[in-house]
C-alpha positions as CSV (number, residue, x, y, z in Angstrom):
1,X,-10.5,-119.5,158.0
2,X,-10.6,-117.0,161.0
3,X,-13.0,-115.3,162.6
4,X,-12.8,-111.3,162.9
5,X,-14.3,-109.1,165.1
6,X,-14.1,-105.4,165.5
7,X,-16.5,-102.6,167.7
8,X,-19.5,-103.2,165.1
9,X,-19.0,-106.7,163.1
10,X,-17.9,-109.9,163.7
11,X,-17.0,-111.6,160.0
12,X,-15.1,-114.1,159.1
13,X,-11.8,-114.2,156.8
14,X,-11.8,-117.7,154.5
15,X,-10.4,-118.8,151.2
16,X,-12.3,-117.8,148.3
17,X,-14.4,-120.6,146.4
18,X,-15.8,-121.3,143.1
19,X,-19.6,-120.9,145.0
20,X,-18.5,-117.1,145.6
21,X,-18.4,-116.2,141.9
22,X,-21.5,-114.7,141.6
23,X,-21.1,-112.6,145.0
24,X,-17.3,-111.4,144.0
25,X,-18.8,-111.2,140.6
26,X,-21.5,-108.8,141.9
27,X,-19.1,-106.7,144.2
28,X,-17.3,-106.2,141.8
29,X,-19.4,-104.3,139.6
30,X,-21.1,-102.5,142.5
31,X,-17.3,-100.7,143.3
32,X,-16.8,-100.4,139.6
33,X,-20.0,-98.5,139.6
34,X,-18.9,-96.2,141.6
35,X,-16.4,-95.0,139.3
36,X,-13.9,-93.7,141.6
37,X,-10.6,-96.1,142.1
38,X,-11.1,-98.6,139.8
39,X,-9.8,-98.9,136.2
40,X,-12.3,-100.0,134.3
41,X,-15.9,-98.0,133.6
42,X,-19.3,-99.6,134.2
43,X,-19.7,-100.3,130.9
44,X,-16.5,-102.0,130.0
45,X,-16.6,-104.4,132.8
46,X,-18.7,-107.4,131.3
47,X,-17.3,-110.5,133.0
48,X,-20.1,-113.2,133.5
49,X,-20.4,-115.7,136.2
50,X,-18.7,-118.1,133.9
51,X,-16.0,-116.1,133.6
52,X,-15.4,-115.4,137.3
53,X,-15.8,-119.0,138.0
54,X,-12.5,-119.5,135.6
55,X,-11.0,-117.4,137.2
56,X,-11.2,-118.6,140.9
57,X,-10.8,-121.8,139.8
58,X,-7.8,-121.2,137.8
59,X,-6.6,-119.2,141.7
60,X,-7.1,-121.8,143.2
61,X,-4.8,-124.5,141.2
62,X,-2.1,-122.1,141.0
63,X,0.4,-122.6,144.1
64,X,1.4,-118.8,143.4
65,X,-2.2,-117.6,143.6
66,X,-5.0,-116.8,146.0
67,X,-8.5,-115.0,146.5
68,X,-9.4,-114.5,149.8
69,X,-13.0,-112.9,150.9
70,X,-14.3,-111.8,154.0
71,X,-18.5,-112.8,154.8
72,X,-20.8,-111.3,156.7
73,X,-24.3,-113.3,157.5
74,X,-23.3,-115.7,154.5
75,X,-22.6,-112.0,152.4
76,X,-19.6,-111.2,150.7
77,X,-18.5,-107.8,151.7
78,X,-14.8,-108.0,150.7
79,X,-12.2,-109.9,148.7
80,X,-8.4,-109.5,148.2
81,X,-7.2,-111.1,144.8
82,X,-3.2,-112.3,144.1
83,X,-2.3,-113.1,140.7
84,X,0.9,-114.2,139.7
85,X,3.0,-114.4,136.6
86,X,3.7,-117.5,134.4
87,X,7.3,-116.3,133.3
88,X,10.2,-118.1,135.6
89,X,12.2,-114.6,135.9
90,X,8.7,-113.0,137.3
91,X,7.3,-115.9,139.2
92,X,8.3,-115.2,142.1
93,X,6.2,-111.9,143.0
94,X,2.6,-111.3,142.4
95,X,-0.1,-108.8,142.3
96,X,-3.3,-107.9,144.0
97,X,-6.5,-105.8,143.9
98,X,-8.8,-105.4,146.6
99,X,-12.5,-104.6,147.0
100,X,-14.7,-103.7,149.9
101,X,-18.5,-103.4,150.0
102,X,-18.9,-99.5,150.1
103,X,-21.0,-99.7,153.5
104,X,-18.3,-102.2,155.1
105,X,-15.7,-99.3,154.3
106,X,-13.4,-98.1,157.3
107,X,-14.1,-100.9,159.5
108,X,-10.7,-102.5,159.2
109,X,-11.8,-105.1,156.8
110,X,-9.4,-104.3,154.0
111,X,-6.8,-104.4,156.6
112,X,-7.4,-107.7,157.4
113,X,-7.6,-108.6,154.1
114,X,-4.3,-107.6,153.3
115,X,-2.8,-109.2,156.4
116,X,-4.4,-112.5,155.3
117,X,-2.8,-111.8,152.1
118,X,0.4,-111.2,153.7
119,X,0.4,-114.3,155.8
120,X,-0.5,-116.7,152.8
121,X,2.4,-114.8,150.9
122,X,4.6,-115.3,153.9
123,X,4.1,-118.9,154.4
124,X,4.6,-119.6,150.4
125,X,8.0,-120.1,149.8
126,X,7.6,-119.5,146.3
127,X,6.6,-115.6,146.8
128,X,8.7,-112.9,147.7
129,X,7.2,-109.9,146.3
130,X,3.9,-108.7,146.9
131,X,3.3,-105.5,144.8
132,X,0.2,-103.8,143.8
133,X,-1.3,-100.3,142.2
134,X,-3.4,-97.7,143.5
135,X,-5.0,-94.0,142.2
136,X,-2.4,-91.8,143.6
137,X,-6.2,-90.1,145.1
138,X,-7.0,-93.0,147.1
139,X,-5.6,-91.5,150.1
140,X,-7.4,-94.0,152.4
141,X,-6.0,-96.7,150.6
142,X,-2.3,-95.7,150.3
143,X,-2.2,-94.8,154.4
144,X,-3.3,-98.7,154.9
145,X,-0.9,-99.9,152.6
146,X,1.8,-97.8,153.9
147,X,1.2,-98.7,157.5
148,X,1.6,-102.6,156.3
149,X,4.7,-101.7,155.5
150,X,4.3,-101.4,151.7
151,X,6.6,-99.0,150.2
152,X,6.2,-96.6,146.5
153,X,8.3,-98.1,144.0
154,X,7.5,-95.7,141.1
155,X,4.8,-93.9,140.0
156,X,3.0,-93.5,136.7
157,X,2.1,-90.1,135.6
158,X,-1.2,-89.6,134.1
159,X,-1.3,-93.4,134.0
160,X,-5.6,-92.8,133.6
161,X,-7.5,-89.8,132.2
162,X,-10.9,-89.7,134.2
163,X,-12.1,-86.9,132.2
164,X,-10.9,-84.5,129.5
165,X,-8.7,-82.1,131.8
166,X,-8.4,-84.8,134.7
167,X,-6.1,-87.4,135.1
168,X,-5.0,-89.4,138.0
169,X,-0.9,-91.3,138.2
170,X,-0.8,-94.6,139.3
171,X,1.5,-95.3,142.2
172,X,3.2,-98.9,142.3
173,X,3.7,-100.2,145.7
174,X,5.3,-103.1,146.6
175,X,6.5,-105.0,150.1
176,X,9.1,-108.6,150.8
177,X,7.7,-111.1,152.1
């Protein structure tokens, strides 16, 4: 657990816990609602409570997984998620998504985020891959990730249709740990 501070907010950086379900749970749907970088739609995205308390749980008894949020004032305005795979030839990189409060946005809080990430990954000597996918128009998001020192692996063309005449690729991004 650290404390962050930048020009306009000092939060703090912890491991994620089952008592933050309902709070990821609920930040999650509010960026989902937005409708802009995330896969799902609004009304595809059911998870309950239950659900997302299976989830972190299940995060936190895997050595090869993590959730990590960042609180404000006892609120959760951000959480970083790495997920892992079971197979032996593919456990030894993971995955993550990422999700900021929309009015915590630009503040450096995904960035710090990540670098927790990064650290956890770092110190795990079972990870060595750290990869993840982003709309090829989340511009924001792809300078951070780029500046961390991830790198484009590939990229899926028209991996999601966002309308009838629009569609977006998905560009795979990846860094060693």
């Amino acid at each position: 657990m650290s404390e962050m501070k930048n020009d306009s907010l000092s939060y703090m950086i912890r491991t994620g816990e089952l008592e933050d379900a309902e709070a990821v749970l609920e930040l999650q749907n509010s960026v989902i609602s937005e409708g802009e970088y995330f896969i799902a739609v609004s009304n595809e995205f059911n998870k309950t409570i239950e659900q997302q308390r299976d989830w972190i749980q299940s995060s936190l008894e895997n050595e090869r997984e993590t959730i990590i949020v960042a609180e404000f004032n006892g609120e959760v305005i951000g959480w970083i998620g790495f997920e892992s795979e079971n197979r032996k030839r593919m456990s030894h990189k993971g995955s993550f998504g990422l999700m900021i409060r929309k009015n915590y946005r630009g503040m450096g809080i995904g960035k710090e985020l990540v670098q927790a990430l990064l650290d956890w990954a770092e110190a795990n000597p079972l990870i060595e891959k750290v990869s993840l996918g982003v709309f090829s128009t989340n511009h924001r998001a792809i300078a951070l990730y780029k500046s961390m020192g991830f790198v484009e692996e590939g990229r899926k063309i028209k991996e999601f249709k966002m309308s009838e005449s629009e569609y977006v690729d998905d560009i795979i991004m990846y860094k060693l740990v």
